[in-house]
C-alpha positions in Angstrom: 154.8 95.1 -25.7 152.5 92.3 -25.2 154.6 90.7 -23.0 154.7 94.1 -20.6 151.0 94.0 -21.0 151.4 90.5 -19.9 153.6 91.0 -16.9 151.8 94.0 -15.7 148.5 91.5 -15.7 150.4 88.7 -13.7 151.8 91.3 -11.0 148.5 93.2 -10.2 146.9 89.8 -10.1 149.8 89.2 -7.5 149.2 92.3 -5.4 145.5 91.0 -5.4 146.2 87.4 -4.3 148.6 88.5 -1.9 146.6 91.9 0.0 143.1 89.7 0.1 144.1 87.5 2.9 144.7 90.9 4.6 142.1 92.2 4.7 140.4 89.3 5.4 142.6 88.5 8.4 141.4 92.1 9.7 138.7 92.1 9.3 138.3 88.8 11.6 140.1 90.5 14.4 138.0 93.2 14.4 135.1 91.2 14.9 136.4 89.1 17.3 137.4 92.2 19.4 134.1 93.7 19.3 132.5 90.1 20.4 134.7 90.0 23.2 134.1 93.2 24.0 130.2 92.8 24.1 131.2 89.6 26.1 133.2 91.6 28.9 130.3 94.3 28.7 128.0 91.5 29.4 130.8 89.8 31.6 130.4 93.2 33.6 126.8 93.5 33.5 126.5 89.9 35.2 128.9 90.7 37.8 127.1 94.1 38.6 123.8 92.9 39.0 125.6 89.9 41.2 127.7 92.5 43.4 123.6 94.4 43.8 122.5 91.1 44.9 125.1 90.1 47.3 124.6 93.7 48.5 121.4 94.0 48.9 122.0 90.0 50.8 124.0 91.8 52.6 121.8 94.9 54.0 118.8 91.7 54.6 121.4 90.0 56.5 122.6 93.4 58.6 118.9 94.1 59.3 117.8 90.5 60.5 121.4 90.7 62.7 119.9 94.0 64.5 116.8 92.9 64.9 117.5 89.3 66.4 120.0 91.7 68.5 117.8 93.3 70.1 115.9 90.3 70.5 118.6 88.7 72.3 119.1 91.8 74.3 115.6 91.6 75.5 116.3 88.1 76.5 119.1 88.6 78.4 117.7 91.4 80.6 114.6 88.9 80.7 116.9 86.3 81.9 118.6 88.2 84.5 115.5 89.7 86.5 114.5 85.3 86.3 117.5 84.7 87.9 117.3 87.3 90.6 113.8 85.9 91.1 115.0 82.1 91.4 118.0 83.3 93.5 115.4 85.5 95.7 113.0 82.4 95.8 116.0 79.9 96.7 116.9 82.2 99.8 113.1 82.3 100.6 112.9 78.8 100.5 116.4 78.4 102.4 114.4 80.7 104.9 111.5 78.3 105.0 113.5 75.1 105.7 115.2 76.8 108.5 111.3 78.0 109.6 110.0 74.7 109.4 113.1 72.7 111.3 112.4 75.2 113.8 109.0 75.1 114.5 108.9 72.2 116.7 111.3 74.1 118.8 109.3 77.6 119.1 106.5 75.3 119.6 108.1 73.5 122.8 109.0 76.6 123.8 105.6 79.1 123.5 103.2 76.8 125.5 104.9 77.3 128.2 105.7 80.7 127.9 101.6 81.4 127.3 100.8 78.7 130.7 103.3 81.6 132.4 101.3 84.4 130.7 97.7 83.4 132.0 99.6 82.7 135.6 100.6 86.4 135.5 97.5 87.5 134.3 95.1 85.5 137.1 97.1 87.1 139.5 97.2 90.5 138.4 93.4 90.0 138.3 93.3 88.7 141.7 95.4 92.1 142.9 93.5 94.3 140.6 90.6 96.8 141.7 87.7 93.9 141.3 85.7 95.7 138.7 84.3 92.9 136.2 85.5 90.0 138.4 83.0 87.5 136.9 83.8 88.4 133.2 87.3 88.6 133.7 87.7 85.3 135.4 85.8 83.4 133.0 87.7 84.7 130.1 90.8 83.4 131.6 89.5 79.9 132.2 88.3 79.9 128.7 91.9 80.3 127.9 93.1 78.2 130.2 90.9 75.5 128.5 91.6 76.3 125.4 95.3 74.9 125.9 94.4 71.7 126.0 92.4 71.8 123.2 94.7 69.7 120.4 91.8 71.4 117.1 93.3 74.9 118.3 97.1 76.0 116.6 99.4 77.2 118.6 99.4 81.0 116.7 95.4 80.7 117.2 96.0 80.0 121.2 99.0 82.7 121.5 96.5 85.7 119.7 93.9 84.9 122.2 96.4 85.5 125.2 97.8 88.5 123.4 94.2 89.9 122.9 93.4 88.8 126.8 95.8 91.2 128.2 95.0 93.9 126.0 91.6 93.7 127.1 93.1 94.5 130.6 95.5 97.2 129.5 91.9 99.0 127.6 91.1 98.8 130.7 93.1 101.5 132.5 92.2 104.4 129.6 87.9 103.3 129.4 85.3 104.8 131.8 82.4 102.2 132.3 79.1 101.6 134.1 78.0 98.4 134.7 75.4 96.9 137.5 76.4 94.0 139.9 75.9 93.5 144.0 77.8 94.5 146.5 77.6 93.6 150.6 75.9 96.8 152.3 75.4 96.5 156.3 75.6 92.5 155.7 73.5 91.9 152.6 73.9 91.9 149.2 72.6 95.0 147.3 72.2 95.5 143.6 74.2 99.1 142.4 75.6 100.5 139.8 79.3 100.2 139.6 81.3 103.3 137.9 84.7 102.6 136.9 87.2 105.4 135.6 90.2 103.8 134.2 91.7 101.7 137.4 91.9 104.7 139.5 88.9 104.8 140.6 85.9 101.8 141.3 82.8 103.9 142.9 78.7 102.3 143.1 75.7 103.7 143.9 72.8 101.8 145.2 69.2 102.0 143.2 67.5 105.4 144.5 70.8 106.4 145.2 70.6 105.9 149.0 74.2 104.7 149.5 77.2 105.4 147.8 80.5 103.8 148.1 83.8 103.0 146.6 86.7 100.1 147.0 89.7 101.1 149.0 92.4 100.1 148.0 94.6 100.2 151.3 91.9 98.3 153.2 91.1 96.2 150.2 87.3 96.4 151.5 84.3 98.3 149.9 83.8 101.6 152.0 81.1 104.5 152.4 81.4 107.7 150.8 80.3 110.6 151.9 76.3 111.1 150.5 76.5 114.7 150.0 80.2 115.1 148.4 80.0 111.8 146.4 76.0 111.2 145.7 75.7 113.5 142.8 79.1 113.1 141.6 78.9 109.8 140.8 75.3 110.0 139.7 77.2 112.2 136.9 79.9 110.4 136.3 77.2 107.1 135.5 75.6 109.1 133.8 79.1 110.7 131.1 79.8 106.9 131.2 76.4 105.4 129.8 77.0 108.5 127.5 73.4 110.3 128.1 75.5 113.8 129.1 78.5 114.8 127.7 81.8 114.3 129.4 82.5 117.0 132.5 84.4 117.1 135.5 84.0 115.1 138.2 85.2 114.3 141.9 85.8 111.2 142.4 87.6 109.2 145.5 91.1 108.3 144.6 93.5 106.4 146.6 96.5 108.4 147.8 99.9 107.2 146.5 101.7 105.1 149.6 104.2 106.5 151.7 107.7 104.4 151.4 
């Protein structure tokens, strides 16, 4: 009997011995286990929180890319209107060199076109009705001097030419009075001249004792008749130094020519 006792004692001890390293052995795998899995949880966490980073990277990165977008957009259509402005100043400068190489050219050519201009004008003067002979014939040798002044530019001497014969063509729509002399039975006689456009170049003597008018067929100064012309062209002096208003008036006008 004691040596069943004996026996049981040595097995049980055996079972102990032999399930101890077991347990043991489980117990370790369970920890490991749950420290790998807190390291994958924290393995997980750390690659969250790097995926929220590299997004939200990401969203800076997409923002800054629009905005320097529209940045470069701006710049381009900046860039575009520069170059139409350089390509606008290049043809305007193309323009200008072909101005400039010209200039000598016009120039050799338009003072002697204006020396032709003042020839045509002294002799439209000279078959003109003579109203204003003195002041139109020094305005043209004032010209005529003027082109050989070297201080005067060529576009200063041409606007003066220009402004010379319109002058004469104001002329034809203006009704003036002006004083001056004119040779009555041999002597010189101080009137007042009336001039209506070019139609029409009548004068009255002081007092109003003769009154006359050019003709243009005879090219000579003629009488007019006292008591049709007199107080006609005492009115018409009168409309044209403005102290009456404007009426209507007989005048002595040429007949057109018979061809």
């Amino acid at each position: 009997m004691l040596i069943n006792r004996m026996n049981k004692m040595l097995l049980l001890s055996a079972i102990l011995v032999a399930v101890s390293p077991v347990a043991v052995f489980a117990q370790a795998t369970v920890d490991q286990v749950m420290a790998a899995g807190e390291k994958r949880a924290d393995a997980g966490a750390a690659e969250q929180q790097r995926v929220e980073q590299i997004a939200d990277q990401t969203n800076d990165l997409l923002n800054e890319f629009n905005t320097v977008s529209k940045v470069v957009d701006g710049l381009v259509t900046y860039n575009t209107l520069l170059q139409r402005q350089v390509d606008n100043q290049e043809a305007e400068k193309v323009a200008l060199k072909e101005s400039i190489d010209n200039v000598a050219l016009i120039e050799r050519q338009i003072i002697p076109l204006m020396t032709r201009m003042l020839d045509s004008l002294e002799v439209f003067i000279q078959l003109d009705t003579p109203f204003l002979l003195t002041e139109r014939t020094e305005r043209l040798e004032r010209l005529r001097g003027m082109m050989e002044r070297s201080d005067v530019s060529s576009a200063e001497k041409f606007r003066r030419v220009i402004e010379a014969y319109q002058i004469e063509n104001d002329y034809g729509r203006t009704i003036e009075a002006y004083k001056g002399t004119v040779p009555i039975n041999g002597n010189p006689q101080e009137v007042d001249f009336l001039r209506i456009g070019r139609v029409s170049l009548a004068y009255q003597s002081v007092g109003g004792q003769y009154t006359g008018a050019w003709d243009v067929e005879s090219g000579d100064w003629i009488e007019l008749d006292a008591a049709k012309f007199k107080t006609q062209v005492a009115t018409g002096l009168r409309v044209a130094r403005k102290q009456i208003a404007p009426d209507l008036l007989v005048i002595p006008v040429a007949a057109p020519s018979e061809e």
